[in-house]
N, CA and C atoms as an extended XYZ file, in Angstrom:
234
Properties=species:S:1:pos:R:3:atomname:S:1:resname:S:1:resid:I:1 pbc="F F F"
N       -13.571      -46.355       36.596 N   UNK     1
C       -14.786      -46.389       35.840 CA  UNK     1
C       -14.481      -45.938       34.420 C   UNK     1
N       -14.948      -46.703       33.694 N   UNK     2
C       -15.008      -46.729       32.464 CA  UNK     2
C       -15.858      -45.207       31.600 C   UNK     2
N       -15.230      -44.890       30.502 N   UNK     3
C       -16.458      -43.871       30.027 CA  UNK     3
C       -16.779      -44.763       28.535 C   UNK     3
N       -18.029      -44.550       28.575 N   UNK     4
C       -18.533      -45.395       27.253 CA  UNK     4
C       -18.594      -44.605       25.948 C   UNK     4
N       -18.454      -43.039       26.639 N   UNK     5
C       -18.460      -42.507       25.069 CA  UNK     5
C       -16.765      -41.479       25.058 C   UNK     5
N       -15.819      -41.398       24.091 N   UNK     6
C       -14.465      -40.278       24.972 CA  UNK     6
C       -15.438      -39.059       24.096 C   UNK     6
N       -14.530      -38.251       24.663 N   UNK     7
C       -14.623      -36.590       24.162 CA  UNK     7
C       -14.294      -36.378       22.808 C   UNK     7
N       -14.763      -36.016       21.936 N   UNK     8
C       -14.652      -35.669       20.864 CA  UNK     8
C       -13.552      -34.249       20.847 C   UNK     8
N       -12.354      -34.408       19.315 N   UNK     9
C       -11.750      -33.539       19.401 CA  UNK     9
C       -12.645      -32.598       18.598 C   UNK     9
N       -12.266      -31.404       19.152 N   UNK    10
C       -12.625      -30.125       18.421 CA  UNK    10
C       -11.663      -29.535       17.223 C   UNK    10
N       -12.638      -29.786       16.082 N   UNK    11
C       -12.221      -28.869       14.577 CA  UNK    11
C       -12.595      -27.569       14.676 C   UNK    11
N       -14.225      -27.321       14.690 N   UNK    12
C       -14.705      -26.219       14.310 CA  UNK    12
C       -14.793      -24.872       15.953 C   UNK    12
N       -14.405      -24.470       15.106 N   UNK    13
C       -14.743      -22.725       16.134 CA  UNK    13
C       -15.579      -21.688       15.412 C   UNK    13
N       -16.158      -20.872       16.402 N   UNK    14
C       -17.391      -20.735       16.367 CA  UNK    14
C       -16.680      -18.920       15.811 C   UNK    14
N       -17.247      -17.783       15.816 N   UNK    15
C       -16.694      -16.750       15.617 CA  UNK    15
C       -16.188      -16.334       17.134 C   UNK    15
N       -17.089      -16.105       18.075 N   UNK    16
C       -16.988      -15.580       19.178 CA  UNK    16
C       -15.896      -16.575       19.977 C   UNK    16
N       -15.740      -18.133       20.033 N   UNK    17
C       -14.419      -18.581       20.392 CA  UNK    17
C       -13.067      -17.707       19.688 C   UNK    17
N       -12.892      -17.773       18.470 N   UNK    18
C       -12.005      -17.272       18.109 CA  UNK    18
C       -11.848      -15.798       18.562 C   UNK    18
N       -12.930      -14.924       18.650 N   UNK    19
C       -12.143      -13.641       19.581 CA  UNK    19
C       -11.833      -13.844       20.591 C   UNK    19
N       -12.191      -14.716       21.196 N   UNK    20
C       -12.322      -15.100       22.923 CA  UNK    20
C       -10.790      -15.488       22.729 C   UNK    20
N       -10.326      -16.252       21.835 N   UNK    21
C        -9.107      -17.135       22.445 CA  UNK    21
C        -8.369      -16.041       21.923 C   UNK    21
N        -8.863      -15.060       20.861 N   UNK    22
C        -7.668      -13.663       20.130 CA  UNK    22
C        -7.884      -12.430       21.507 C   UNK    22
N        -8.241      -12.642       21.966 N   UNK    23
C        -8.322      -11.319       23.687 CA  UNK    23
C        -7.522      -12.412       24.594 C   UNK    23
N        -7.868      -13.581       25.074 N   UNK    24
C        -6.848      -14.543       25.962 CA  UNK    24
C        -5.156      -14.127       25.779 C   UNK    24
N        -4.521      -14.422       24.335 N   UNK    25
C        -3.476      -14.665       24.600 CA  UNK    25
C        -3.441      -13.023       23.999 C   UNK    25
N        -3.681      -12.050       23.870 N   UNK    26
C        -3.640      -10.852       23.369 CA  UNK    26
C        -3.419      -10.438       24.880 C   UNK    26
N        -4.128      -10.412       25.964 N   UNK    27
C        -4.181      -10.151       27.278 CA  UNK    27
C        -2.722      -10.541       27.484 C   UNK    27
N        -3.002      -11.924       27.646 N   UNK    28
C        -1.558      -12.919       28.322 CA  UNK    28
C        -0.075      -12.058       27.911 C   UNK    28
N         0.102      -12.003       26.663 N   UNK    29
C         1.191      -10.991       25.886 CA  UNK    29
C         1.035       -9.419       26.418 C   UNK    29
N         0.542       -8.996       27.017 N   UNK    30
C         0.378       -7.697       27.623 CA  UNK    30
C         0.740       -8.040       29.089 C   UNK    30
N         0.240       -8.577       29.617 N   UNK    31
C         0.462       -9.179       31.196 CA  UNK    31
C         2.428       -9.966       31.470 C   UNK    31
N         2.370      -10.475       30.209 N   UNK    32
C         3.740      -11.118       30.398 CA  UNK    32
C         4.728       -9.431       29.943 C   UNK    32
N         4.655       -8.470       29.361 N   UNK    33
C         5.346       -7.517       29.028 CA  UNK    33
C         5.500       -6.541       30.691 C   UNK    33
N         4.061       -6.557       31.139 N   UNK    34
C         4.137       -6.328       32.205 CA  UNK    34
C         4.822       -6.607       33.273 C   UNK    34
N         4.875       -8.356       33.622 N   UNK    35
C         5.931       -8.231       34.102 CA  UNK    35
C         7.375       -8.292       34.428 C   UNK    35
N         8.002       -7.680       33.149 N   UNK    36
C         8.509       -7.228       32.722 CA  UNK    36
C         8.913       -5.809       33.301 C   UNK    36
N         8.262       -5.442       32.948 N   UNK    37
C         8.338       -3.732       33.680 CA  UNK    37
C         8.649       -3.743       35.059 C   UNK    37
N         7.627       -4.864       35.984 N   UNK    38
C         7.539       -4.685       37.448 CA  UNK    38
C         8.703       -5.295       37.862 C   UNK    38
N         9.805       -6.158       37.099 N   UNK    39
C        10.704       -6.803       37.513 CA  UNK    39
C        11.919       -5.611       37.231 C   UNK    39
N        11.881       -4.784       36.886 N   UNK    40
C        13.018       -4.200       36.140 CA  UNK    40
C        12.818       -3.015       37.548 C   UNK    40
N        11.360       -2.631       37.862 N   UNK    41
C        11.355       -1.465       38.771 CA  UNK    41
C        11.399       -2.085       40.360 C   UNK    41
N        11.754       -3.420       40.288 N   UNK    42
C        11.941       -4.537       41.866 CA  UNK    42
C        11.032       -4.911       42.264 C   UNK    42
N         9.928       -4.827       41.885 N   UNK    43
C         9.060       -5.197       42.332 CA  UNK    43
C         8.384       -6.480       41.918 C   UNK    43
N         9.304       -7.495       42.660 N   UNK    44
C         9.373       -9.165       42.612 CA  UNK    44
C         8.388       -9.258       42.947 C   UNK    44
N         7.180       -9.348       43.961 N   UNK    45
C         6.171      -10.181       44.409 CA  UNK    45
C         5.384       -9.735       42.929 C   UNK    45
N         5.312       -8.442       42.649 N   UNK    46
C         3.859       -8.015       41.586 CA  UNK    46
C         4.275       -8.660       40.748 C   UNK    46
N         5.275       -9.126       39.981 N   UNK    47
C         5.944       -9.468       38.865 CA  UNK    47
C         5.561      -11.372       38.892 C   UNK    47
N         6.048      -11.745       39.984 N   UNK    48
C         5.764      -13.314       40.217 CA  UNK    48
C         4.352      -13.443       39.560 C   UNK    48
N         2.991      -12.667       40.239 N   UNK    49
C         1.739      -13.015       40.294 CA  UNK    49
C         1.709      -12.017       38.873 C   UNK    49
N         2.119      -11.274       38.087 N   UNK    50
C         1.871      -10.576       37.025 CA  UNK    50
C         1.819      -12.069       36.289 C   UNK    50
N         2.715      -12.707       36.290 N   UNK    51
C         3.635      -13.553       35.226 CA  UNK    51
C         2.977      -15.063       35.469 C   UNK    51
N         1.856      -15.375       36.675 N   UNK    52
C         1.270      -15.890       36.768 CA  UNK    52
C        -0.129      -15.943       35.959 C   UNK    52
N        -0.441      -14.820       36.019 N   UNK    53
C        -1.913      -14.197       35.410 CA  UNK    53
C        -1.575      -13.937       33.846 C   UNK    53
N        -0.360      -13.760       33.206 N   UNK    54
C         0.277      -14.290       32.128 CA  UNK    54
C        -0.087      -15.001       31.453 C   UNK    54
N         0.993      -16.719       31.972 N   UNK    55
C         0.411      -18.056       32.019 CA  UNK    55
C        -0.533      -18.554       31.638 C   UNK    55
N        -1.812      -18.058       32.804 N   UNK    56
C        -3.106      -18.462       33.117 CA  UNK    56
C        -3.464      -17.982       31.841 C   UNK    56
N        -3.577      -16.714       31.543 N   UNK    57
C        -4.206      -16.295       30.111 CA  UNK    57
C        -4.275      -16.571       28.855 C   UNK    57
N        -2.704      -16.860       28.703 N   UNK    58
C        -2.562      -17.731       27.445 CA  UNK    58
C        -2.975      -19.241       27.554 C   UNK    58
N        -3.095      -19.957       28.484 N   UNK    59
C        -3.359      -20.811       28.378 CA  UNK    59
C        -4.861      -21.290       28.262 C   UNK    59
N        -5.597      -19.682       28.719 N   UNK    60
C        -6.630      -19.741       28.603 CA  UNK    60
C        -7.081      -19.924       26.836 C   UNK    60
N        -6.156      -19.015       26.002 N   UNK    61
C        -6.083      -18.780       24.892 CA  UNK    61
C        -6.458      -19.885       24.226 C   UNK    61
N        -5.136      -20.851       25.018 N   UNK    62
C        -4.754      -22.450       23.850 CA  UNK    62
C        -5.858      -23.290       24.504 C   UNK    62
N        -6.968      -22.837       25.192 N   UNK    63
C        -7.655      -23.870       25.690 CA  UNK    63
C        -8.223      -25.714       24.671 C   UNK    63
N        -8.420      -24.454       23.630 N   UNK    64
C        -8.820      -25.875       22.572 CA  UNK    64
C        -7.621      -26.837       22.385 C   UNK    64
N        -6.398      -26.463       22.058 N   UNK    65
C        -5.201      -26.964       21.966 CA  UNK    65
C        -5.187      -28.362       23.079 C   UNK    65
N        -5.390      -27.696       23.954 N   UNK    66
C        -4.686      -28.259       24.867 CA  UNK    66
C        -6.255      -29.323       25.847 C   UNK    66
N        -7.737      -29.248       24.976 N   UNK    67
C        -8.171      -30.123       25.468 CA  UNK    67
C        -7.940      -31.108       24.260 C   UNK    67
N        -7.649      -30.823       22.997 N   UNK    68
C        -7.180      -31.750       21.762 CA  UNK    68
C        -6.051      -32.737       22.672 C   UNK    68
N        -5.166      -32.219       22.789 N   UNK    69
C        -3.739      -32.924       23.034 CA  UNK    69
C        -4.493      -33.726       24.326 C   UNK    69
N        -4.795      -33.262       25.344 N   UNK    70
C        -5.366      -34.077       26.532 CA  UNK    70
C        -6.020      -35.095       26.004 C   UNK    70
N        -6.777      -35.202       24.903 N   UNK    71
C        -8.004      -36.276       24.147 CA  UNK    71
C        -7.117      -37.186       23.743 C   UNK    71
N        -5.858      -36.847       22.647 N   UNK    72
C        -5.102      -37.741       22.307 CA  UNK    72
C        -4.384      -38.427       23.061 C   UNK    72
N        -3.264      -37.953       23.980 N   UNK    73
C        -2.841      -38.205       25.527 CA  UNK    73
C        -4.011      -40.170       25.780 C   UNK    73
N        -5.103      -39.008       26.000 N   UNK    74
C        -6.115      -40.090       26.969 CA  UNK    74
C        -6.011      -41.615       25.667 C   UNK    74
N        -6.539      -41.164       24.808 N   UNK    75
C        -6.379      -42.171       23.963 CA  UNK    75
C        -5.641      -43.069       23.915 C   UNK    75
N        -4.027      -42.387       23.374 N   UNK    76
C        -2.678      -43.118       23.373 CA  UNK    76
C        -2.591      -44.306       24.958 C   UNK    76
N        -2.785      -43.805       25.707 N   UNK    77
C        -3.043      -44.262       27.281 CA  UNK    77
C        -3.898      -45.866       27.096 C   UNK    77
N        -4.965      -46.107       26.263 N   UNK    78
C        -6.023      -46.331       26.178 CA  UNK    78
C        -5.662      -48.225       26.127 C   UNK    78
């Protein structure tokens, strides 16, 4: 199925996005230092899922990024 209208990329951010995405990867960079720590004291399982919740965060960060690039992606596809 067809979409008749695509997604518009996002320019503008709002104030409260921009803290939102400056606490995301601010988190993510604390969480990835973390595990860090838990890998050094053996503790592999906390460290796996530390470094997961990492990931997740920053990526929460680049969310705009990365629905931009998905838009273009879809496009190029097109």
């Amino acid at each position: 199925m067809k979409r008749t209208q695509s997604a518009k990329v996002r320019k503008h951010r709002s104030r409260g996005e921009m803290i939102s995405t400056f606490i995301y990867i601010l988190v993510g960079v604390f969480f990835a230092g973390e595990t860090r720590v838990l890998f050094d004291e053996g503790e592999v399982g906390s460290a796996i899922l530390m470094g997961l919740f990492a990931c997740a965060s920053i990526a929460g960060g680049l969310r705009f990024h990365i629905h931009n690039l998905w838009h273009r992606i879809s496009e190029l596809r097109k």
